[in-house]
N, C-alpha and C positions, 0 to 999 in steps of 0.2 A: 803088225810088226812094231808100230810106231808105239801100240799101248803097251805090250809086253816090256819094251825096252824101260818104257817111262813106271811101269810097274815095280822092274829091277831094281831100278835109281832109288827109288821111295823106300821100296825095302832094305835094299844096303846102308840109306842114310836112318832107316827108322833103329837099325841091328845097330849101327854105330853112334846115336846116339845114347842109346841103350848103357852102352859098353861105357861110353865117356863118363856118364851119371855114376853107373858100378863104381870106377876108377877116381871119380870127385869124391863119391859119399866114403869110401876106405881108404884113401889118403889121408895121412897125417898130416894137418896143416898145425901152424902157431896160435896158441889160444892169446886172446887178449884179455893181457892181466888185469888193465882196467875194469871190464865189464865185470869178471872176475869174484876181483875186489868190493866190486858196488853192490854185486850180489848176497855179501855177505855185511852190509852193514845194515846198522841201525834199521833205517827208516825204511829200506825192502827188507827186510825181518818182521817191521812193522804189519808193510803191506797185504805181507804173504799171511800173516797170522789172521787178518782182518778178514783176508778173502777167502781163509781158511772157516773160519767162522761164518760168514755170509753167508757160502757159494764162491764158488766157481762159475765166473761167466754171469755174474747177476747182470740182469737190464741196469739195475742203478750203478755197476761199477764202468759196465759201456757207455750208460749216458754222462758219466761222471769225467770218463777220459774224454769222451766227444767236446763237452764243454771245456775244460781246459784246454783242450787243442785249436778249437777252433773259437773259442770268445776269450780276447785277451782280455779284454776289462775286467774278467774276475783276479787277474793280478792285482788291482785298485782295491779288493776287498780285505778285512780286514779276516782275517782266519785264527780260531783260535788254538794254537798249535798245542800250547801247553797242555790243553787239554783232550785235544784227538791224539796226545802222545801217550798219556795216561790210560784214556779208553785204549789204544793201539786201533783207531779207524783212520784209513789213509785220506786225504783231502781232499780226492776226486769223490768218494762217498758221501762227504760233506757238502760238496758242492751240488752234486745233485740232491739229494733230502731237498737242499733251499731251492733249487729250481723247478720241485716238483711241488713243494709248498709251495710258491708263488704259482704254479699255476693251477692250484686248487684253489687260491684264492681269489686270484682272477676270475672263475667263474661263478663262487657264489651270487655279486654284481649282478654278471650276466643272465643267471637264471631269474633273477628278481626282475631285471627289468623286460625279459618275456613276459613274464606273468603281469606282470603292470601294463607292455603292451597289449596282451589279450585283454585285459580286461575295457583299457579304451584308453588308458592315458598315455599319450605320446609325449614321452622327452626329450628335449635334444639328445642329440648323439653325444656330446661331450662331456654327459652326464654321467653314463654309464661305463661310456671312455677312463674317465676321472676317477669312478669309483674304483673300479675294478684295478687301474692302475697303484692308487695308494694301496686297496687292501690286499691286494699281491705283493707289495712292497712289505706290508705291515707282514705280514703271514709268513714270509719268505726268512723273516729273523726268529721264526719258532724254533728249526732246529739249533741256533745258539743259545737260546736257551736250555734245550734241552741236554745240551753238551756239555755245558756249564752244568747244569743241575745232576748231570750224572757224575761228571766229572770232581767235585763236590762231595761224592758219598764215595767214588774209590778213594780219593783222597781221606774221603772217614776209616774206610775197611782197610787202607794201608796202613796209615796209624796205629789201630788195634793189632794187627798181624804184625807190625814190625815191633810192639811189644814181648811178643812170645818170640822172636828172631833173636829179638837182645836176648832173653833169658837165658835159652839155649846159648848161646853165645860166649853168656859168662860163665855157662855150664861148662864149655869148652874149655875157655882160657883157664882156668880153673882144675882144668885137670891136666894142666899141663901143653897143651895142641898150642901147634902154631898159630902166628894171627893168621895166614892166609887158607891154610885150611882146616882151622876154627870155621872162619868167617864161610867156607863153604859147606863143612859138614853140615854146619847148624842150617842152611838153607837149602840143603836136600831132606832135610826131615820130613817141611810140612808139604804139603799138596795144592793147598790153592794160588791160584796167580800170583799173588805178590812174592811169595817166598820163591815161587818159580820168574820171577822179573828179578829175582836178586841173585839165583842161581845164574842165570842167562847174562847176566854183567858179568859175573864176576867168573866165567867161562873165558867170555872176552876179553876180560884184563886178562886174563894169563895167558891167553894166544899173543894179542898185544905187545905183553913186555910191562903193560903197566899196572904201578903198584893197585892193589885192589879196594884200598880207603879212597886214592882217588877216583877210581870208577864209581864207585858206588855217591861222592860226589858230584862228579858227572850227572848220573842219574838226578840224583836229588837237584842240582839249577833244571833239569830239564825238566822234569815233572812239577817241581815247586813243593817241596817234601823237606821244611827244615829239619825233622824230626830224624831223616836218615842221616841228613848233612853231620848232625850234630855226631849220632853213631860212628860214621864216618872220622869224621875229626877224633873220635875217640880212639880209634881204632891204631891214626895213624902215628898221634904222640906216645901210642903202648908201643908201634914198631919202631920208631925211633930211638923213644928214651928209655925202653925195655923196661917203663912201668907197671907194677901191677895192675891189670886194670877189671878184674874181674869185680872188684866193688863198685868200681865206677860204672861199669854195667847195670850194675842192679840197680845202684841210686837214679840211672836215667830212666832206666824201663820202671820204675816207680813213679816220677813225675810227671811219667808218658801215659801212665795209668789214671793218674792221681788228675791230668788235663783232660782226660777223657773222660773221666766221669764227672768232672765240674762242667764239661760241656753238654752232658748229654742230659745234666738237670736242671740245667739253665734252657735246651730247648724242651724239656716238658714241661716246667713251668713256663716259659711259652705259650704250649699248649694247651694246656689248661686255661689261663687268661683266655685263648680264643674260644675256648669250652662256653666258659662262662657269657660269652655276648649272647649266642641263641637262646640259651638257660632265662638271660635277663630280657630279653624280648619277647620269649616263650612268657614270663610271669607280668610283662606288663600287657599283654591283647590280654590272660585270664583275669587280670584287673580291669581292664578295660568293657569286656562282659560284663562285668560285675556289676559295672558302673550304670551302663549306657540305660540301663532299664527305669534307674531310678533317674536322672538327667534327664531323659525322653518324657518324662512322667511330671517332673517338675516346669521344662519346658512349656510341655501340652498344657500344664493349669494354669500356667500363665497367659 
C-alpha cells in the first residue's frame, strides 16, 4: 500500500513538473537588450564569422576559451588585435595556436634528451627542464608571426581591391547617385571580402544613425588602412561642401595604383638581389673545382 501511494507522489510530481517546464519554455519573458545588442556588434560578428570559417565546436576554439578562463596571465600578454581584426580570428583562437605551439616545442627537448638517455649519457634534470622551457617560449611566438605576416598581405589585397571600390565609386558620383548610396552600390558589385567588409560597415552606419565616411573611418583606425581613411575623408568633405568629387576619386585610385606598383617592384627587385646570392655561391664552389686540382698539384710538388 505504502509503495503504491509513494508511486502516486512520484508520478503526480513527475506530470507536474512536466507541465511547469511546457508553461516556462511558452511563456513570454523580457529579452535583455543588452545581450541583444552585444550580439550584434563588431567583434561577435567577428567571432561568429571566424567560427564560421573553422568549425563549429573546434577543439582549438574550446581550448582557447578554457585558457582564457581559467589562466589569467594571458591578460599580461601582448595580443595583436589590429591584426586578428583584419584576418576576423577571435582571440581565444590565438591564444590557443600559442599554447599548442609552445607545447610542441616543449617536446622536441624532450624527445632529444630520451634519445641521449638511451644512449648512455645522463644530464642533469635541469638541462632538459631548461631547454624545453626556452624553446616552448621561443615556439609559442610563431603564431605572431604568422598573424603578422598574413596580416601584411590582406592589408596588400585590401589596397588593390579598394582601388577598383574607388573607381566604381567615381562611376557613381558621376552619374549623379548619392554619396551614401554611391558608396554602397559600388560595394555590392564586387564579391570578395574586402568589398563585402565595406558593405558590412556601411549596413551598420545606416542602422546606427551614423554618417557612413565616418564608418568607413572607423574601420580604417581599426584595421590600420590609411588608404580607406583617406577615401573616407574624401567622401565626407563632397557631403558636406557638395563638392564635385568624382575627379578626386580618380586622382586617388591612381596614386593608389601608381603606390602599388612602385611597391610591388621594389619587392621583386628585392627578390631578385636574393636570387642572385645562391647564383654567386653556385659559381664560386664551380671555381673552386676548377681550382683545387691544380693547388693540390702544386701543393704535392712542393
Amino acid at each position: 500500500m505504502t509503495t503504491t501511494l509513494q508511486l502516486a507522489i512520484l508520478a503526480g510530481g513527475l506530470v507536474g513538473l512536466g507541465i511547469a517546464l511546457v508553461v516556462f519554455r511558452l511563456a513570454p519573458v523580457r529579452p535583455d537588450l543588452d545581450a541583444y545588442l552585444k550580439s550584434y556588434s563588431p567583434t561577435t560578428t567577428a567571432n561568429a564569422e571566424a567560427t564560421k570559417v573553422h568549425g563549429a565546436g573546434d577543439s582549438r576554439d574550446r581550448l582557447g576559451w578554457w585558457l582564457m578562463n581559467q589562466v589569467p596571465l594571458l591578460n599580461l600578454l601582448k595580443v595583436p588585435s589590429k591584426e586578428l581584426a583584419i584576418l576576423r580570428r577571435p582571440v581565444h583562437r590565438f591564444f590557443a595556436e600559442k599554447f599548442l605551439f609552445g607545447i610542441l616545442g616543449m617536446v622536441f627537448p624532450t624527445l632529444m634528451y630520451a634519445v641521449v638517455y638511451v644512449i648512455g649519457i645522463h644530464l642533469p634534470l635541469y638541462v632538459p627542464l631548461g631547454a624545453a622551457l626556452l624553446v616552448g617560449i621561443a615556439t609559442s611566438f610563431i603564431p605572431d608571426l604568422n598573424i603578422r605576416q598574413e596580416a601584411t598581405e590582406a592589408r596588400a589585397e585590401f589596397s588593390h581591391a579598394l582601388g577598383a571600390y574607388v573607381d566604381m565609386l567615381a562611376l557613381e558620383r558621376s552619374s549623379g547617385t548619392a554619396q551614401r548610396q554611391a558608396m554602397e552600390t559600388s560595394a555590392e558589385v564586387g564579391e570578395s571580402w574586402v568589398f563585402k567588409r565595406i558593405s558590412e560597415e556601411l549596413r551598420r552606419s545606416r542602422w546606427s544613425g551614423v554618417a557612413p565616411w565616418d564608418s568607413l573611418k572607423a574601420l580604417a583606425d581599426e584595421l590600420e588602412l590609411p588608404d580607406l581613411y583617406d577615401v573616407a575623408d574624401i567622401m565626407r568633405l563632397s557631403g558636406e561642401d557638395g563638392a564635385a568629387v568624382a575627379d578626386t576619386l580618380r586622382a586617388r585610385a591612381s596614386s593608389m595604383r601608381s603606390a602599388l606598383q612602385a611597391k610591388e617592384i621594389a619587392t621583386a627587385n628585392t627578390i631578385v638581389e636574393r636570387m642572385s646570392i645562391p647564383a654567386s655561391l653556385l659559381f664560386g664552389v664551380y671555381v673552386l673545382v676548377l681550382i683545387a686540382p691544380v693547388g693540390l698539384r702544386i701543393l704535392l710538388g712542393m
